[in-house]
C-alpha positions as CSV (number, residue, x, y, z in Angstrom):
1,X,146.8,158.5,155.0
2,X,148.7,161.9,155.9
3,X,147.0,165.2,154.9
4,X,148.9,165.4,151.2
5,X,148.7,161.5,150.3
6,X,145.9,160.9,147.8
7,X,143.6,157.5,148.4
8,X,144.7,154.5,146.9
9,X,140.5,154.2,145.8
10,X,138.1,157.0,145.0
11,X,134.5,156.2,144.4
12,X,133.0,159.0,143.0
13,X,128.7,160.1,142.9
14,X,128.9,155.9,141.5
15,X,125.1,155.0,140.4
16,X,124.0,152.1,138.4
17,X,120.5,151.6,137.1
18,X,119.1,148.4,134.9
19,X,116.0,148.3,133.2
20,X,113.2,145.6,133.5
21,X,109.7,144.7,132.8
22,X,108.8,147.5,135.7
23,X,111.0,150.3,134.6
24,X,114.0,151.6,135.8
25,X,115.6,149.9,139.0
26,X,117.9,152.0,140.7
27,X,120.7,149.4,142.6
28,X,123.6,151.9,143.5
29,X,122.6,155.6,144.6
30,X,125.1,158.0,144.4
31,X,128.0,156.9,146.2
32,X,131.3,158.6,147.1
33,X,134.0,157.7,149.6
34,X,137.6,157.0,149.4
35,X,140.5,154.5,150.4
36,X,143.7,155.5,152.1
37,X,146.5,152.8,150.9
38,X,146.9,149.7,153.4
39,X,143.5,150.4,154.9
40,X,140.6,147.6,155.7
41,X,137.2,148.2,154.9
42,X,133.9,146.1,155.0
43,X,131.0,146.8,153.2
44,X,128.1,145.3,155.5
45,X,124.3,145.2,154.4
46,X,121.2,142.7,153.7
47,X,120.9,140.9,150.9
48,X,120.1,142.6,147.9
49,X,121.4,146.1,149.0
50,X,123.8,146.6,146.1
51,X,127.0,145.6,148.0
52,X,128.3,143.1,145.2
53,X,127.1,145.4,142.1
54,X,129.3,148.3,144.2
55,X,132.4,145.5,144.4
56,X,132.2,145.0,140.6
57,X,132.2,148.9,139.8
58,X,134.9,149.0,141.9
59,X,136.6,146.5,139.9
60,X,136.2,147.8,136.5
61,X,134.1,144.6,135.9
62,X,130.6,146.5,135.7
63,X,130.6,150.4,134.3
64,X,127.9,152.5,136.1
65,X,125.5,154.5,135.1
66,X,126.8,157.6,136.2
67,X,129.8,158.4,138.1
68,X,133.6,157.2,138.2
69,X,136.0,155.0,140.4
70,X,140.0,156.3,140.7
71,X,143.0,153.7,141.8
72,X,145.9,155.5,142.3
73,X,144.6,159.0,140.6
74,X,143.8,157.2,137.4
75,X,140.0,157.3,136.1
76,X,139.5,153.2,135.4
77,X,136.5,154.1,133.4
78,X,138.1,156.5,131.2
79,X,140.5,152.9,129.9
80,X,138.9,151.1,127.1
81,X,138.3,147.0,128.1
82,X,141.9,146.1,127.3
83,X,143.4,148.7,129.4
84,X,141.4,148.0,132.5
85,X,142.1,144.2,132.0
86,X,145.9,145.1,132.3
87,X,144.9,147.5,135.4
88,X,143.3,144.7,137.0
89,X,146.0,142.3,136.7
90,X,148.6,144.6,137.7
91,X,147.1,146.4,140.7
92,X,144.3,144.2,142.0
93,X,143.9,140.6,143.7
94,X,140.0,139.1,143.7
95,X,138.4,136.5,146.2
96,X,135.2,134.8,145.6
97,X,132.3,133.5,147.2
98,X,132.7,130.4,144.7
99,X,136.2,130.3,144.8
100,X,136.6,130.7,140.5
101,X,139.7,128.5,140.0
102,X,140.1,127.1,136.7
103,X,138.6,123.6,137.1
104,X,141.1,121.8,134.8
105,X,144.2,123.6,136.4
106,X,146.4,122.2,139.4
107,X,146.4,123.9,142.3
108,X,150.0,125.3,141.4
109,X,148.8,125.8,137.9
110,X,145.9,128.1,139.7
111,X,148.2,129.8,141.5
112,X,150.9,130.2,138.4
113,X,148.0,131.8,135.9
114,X,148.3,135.5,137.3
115,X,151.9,135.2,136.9
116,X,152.3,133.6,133.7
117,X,150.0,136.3,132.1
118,X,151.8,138.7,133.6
119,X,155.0,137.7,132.2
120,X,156.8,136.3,135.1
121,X,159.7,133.9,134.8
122,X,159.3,133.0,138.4
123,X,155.7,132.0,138.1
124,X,156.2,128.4,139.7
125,X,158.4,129.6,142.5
126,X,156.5,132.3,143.4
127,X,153.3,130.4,143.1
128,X,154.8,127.1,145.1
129,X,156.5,129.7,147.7
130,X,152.2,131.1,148.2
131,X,150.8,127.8,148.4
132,X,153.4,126.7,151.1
133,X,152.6,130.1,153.2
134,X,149.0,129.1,153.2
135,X,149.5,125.9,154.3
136,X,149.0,123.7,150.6
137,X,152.5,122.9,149.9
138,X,151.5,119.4,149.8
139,X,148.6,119.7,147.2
140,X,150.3,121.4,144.4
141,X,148.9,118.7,142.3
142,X,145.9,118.6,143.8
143,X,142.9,119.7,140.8
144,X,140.2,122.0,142.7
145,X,137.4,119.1,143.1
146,X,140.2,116.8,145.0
147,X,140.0,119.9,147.2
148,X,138.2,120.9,150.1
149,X,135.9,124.3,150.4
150,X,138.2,125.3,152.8
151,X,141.3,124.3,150.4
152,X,139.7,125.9,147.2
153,X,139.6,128.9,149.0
154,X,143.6,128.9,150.4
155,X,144.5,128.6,146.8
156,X,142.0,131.4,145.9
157,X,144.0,133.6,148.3
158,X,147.3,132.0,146.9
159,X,146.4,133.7,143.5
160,X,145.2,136.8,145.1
161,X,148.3,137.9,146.7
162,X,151.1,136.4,144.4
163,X,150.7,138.9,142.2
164,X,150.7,141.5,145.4
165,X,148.0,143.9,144.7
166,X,147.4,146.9,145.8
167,X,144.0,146.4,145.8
168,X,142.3,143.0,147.2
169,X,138.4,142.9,146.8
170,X,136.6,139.9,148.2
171,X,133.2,139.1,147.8
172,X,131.7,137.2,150.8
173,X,134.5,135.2,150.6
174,X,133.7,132.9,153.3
175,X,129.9,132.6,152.2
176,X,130.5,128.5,150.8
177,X,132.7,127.1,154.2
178,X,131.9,126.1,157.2
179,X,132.9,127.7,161.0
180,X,136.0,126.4,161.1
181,X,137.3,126.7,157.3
182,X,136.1,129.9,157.6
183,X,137.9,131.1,160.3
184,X,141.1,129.5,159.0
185,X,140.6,131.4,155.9
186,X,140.2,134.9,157.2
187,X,142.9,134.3,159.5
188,X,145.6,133.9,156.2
189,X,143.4,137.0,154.4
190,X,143.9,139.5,157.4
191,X,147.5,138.0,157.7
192,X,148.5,138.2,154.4
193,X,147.1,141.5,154.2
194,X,149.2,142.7,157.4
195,X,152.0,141.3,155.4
196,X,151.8,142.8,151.7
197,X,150.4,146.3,153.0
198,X,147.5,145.5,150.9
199,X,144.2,147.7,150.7
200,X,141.4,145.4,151.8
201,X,137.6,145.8,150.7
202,X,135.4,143.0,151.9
203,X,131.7,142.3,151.2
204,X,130.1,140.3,154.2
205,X,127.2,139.7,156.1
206,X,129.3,138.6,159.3
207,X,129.2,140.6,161.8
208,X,132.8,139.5,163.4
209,X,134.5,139.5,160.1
210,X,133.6,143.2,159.4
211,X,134.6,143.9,162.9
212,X,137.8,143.0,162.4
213,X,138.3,145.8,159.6
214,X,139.7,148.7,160.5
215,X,136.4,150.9,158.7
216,X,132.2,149.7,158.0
217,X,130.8,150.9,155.7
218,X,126.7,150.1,156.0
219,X,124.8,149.9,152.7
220,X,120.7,150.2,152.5
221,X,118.9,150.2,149.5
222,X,121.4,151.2,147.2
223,X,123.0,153.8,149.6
224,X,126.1,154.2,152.1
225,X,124.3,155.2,155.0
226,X,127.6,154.6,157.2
């Protein structure tokens, strides 16, 4: 990011407190940092540290209690539902631990779902061109439980990047595959990544996965402690 380009992602003083039987429970304190455009980030911590709440702020999915997240300048909280619905699907791509495909869709048809809401004549070219890339082109037809983990997951990233988003979040994507689909499966994120120019934020507990992003952020008890 040179000295007058603004960050893709601002997270601004974000904090996000529920109620229960005990009172009030405090999950995300306070956090602010920002996202140059094309950078990597992961967001490493133990369980229960507030690392997924923090990914679904960021996503417009969750509002916090207090504070605000920018992309690209524009306050997503100050959009009503609709708006940040259309902001998602136009600027941002989402992985999964539990991959989230529609269970009665092709693979193909998957892939084609971003693009079709969006609009897009090409939806099936664009979508058969993704699944080819990462390595599917031969289970187009294929519905997700005549799928392996491993293959769930290449489609998953298949509808991520078609719609080429600025923003990717992925939450522990590789949490549900074994050592070797997992590896495969980071390998196509980081490349496709490389590829689009994409801004990456991952949620992980591996250790060699967050190494291989360009920036860690550490999260404790509701805090960035980086």
């Amino acid at each position: 990011m040179s000295e007058h380009e603004p960050p893709l992602l601002e997270v601004q003083g974000v904090c996000k407190s529920v109620s229960d039987a005990g009172g009030e429970l405090e999950i995300v304190r306070g956090i602010s940092f920002a996202v140059p455009a094309r950078q990597s980030v992961a967001i490493v911590g133990a369980s229960g540290s507030g690392k997924s709440t923090l990914l679904t702020i960021m996503a417009g999915l969750d509002a916090p209690t207090r504070g605000t997240v920018r992309l690209a300048g524009q306050d997503i909280f100050a959009l009503d539902e609709d708006a940040r619905a259309a902001l998602r699907a136009q600027r941002m791509g989402f992985v999964f631990q539990s991959f989230q495909l529609m269970p009665r869709l092709t693979a193909l048809e998957n892939v084609m779902l971003p693009l079709e809401l969006a609009g897009r004549r090409d939806a099936k070219n664009a979508a058969r061109h993704m699944l080819e890339r990462v390595g599917l082109g031969e289970r187009l037809g294929h519905l997700p439980r005549l799928l392996s983990g491993g293959e769930q997951q290449r489609v998953a990233l298949a509808r991520a990047f078609v719609v080429q988003p600025a923003l990717l979040l992925a939450d522990e994507p590789t949490g549900s595959l074994d050592a070797a689909s997992s590896a495969r499966v980071m390998e196509l994120m980081f490349a496709l990544n490389s590829e689009q120019g994409t801004t990456l934020i991952l949620v992980t507990h591996d250790a060699g996965i967050a190494a291989r992003c360009q920036r860690r952020l550490h999260m404790e008890a509701g805090r960035i402690t980086e």
